[in-house]
C-alpha positions in Angstrom: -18.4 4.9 -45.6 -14.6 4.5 -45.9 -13.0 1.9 -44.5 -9.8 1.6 -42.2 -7.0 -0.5 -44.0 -4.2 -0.7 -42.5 -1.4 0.6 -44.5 1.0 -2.2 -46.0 3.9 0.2 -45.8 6.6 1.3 -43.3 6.5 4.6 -41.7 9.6 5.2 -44.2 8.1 3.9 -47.1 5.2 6.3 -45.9 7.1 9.3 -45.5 9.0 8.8 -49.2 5.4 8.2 -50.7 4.4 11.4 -49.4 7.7 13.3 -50.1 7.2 12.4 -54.2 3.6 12.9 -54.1 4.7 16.4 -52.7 7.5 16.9 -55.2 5.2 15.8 -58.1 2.5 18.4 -57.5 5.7 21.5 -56.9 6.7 19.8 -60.7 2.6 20.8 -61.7 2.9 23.8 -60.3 6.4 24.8 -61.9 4.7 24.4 -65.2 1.9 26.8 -64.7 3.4 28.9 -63.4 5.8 28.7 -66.6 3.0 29.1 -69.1 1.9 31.9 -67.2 4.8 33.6 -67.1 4.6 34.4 -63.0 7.9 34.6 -62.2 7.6 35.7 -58.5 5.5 32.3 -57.9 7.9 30.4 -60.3 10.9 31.6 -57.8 8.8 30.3 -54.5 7.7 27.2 -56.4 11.7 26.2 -57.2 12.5 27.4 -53.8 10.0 24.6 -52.4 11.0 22.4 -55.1 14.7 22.4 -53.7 13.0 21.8 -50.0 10.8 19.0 -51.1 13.6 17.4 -53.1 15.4 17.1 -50.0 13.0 15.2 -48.2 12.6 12.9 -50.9 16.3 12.4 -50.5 15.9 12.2 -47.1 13.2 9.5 -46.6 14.8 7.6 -49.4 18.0 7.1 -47.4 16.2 6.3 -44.2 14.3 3.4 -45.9 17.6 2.4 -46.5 17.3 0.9 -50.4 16.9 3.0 -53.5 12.8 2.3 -54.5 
């Protein structure tokens, strides 16, 4: 049964773990898309990419410090 643990980060710190975590799987999904030559899900993947990269942005300047 999981257990509750309360989370040793900051809401920020929370939002920019979840921004890269996002980011790093659109980076997975670029490459498959890549090798597979699926350039219609290759544009919506960079498109997303561009999004998410944003928000990484983002949530690193509201935790004020560069992680």
């Amino acid at each position: 049964m999981p257990t509750d643990i309360p989370s040793a980060m900051s809401t920020e710190e929370e939002s920019f773990s979840e921004a890269i975590e996002a980011y790093e799987t659109l980076l997975h999904s670029e490459t498959q898309a890549i090798v597979a030559a699926d350039l219609d899900k290759l544009e919506a993947i960079l498109n997303a990419k561009d999004e998410t990269l944003q928000a990484v942005l983002s949530a690193r300047e509201e935790m004020g410090i560069d992680p």
